[in-house]
N, C-alpha and C positions, 0 to 999 in steps of 0.2 A: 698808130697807137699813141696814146695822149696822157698824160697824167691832170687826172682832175683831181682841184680838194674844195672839198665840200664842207664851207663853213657851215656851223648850224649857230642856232643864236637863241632862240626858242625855252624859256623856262617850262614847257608843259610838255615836254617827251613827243610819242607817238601820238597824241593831239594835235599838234602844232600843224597850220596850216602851211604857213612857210616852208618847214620841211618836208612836207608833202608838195609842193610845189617843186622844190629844190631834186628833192627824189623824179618826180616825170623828167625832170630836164636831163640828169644823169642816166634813166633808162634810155631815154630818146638818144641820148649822145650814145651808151652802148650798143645800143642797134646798131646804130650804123658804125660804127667801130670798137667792136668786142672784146680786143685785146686790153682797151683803157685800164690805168689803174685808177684805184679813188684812193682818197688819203680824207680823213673823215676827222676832221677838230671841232670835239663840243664846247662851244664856250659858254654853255649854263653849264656843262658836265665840271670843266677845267677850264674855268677863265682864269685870263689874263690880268696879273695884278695891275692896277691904274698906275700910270705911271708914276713914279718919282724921281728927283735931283739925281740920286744914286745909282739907276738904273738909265735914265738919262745919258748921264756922262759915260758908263760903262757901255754902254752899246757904241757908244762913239771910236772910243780905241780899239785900234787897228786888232785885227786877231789874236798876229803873233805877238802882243805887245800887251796885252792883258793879264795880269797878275790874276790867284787863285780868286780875289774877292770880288774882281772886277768879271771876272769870265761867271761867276754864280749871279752877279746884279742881271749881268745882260743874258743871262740861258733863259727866258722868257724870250724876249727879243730873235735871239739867236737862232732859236726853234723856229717860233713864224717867220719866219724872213726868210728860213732852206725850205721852207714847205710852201710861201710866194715864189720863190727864185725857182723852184723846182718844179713848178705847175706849171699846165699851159692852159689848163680851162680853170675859171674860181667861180666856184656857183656858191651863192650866199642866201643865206634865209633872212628875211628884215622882214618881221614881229613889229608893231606898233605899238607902244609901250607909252601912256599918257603922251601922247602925241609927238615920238620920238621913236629910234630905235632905241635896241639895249645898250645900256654904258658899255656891259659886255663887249661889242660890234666895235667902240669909239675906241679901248682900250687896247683892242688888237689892230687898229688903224694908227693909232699913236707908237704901237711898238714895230711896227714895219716901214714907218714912217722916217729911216735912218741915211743922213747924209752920208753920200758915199758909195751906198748901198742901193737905195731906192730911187734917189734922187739927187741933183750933184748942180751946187751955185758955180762950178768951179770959171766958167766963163763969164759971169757977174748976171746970167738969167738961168731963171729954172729949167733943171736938163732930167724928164723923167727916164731912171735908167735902166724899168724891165720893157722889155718889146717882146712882141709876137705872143702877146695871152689874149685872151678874151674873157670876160668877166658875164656871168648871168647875176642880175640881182632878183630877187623872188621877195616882193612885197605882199603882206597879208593885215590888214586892218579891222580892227573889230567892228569899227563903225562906217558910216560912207561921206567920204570927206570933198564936197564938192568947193572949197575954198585955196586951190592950191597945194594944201598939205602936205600931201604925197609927194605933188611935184617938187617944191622946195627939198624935201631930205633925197629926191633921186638926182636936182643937181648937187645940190652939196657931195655924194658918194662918185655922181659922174665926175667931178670936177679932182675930188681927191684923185681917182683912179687916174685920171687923165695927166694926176702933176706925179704922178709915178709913171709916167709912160706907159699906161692902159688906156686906149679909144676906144675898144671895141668891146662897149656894156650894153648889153640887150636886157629888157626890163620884162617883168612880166607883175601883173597884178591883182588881186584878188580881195574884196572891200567886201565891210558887213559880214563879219564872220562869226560874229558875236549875237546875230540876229537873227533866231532860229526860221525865218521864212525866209531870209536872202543866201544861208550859208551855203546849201548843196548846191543851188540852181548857181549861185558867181561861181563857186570851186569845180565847177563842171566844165563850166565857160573857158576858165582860166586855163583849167588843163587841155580842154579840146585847144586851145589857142595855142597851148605847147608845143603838143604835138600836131600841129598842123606846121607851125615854124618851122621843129627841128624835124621835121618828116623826111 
């Protein structure tokens, strides 16, 4: 039994290709182990405020040592962090968004993002400090972007997850969704490709 949380990121609901991406991978994963829980954070529903100074430092002190106003700065923070710490699968939807994902996606990266917690200088090199998860990321692109594109933000997410102690990001990707003659035939592809994977 596994607890999965399934980021969504997606401003257009039950449209969203990404989501629908992110959903095959979660069925596939129930198949073969039924008992999984999901744990489901929309950040178009309920995003994550962008960070600031004040929310910052309050994530920084220690639990037991946070006064009322410092424990309300960081209860954004606080939140995503028991629901990374508490997963073992993170399947995520990444939406292309003028040629990026959503801030949404950056701003919940930024707040899980906490020395101590996530990751720790304390021996003078970066020590990522969740182990034993695996991350699906589910790319969906309106256009077909054969200049890199794509590549460049899946290492940037590879790299982040990896300086949190995640190596094991398996991609999955689906282009031209915006283009009514490529949309069903890639989103076909993509998911037959899922479910051949996680088979």
């Amino acid at each position: 039994m596994a607890n999965i949380l399934n980021i969504k990121t997606s401003i257009v609901g039950e449209n969203s290709v990404s989501s629908k991406l992110s959903q095959t991978v979660i069925n596939q994963l129930l198949q073969k182990d039924p008992g999984s829980k999901v744990v489901v954070r929309d950040l178009a529903l309920n995003p994550i405020p962008h960070l600031e100074n004040h929310q910052f430092n309050a994530s920084r002190v220690a639990d037991a040592e946070k006064s009322e106003e410092e424990k309300e700065a960081s209860k954004y923070s606080d939140e995503a962090l028991k629901e990374v710490q508490e997963a073992d699968i993170i399947v995520i939807g990444v939406p292309f968004y003028n040629f990026s994902f959503p801030s949404t996606l950056k701003s919940w990266i930024d707040n899980i993002s906490v020395a101590g917690k996530t990751f720790s200088y304390a021996d003078g090199t970066p020590k990522g400090l969740l182990q034993n998860k695996k991350v699906y990321l589910n790319f969906a692109a309106g256009g077909v972007y054969e200049n890199g594109l794509i590549e460049g933000i899946e290492t940037y997410l590879k790299t982040f997850f990896g300086f949190i102690g995640i190596t094991d990001v398996e991609v999955f990707k689906s282009q031209g969704t915006m283009i009514p003659q490529l949309k069903e035939e890639n989103l076909s592809k993509t998911v037959a490709h899922i479910e051949a994977v996680l088979a």
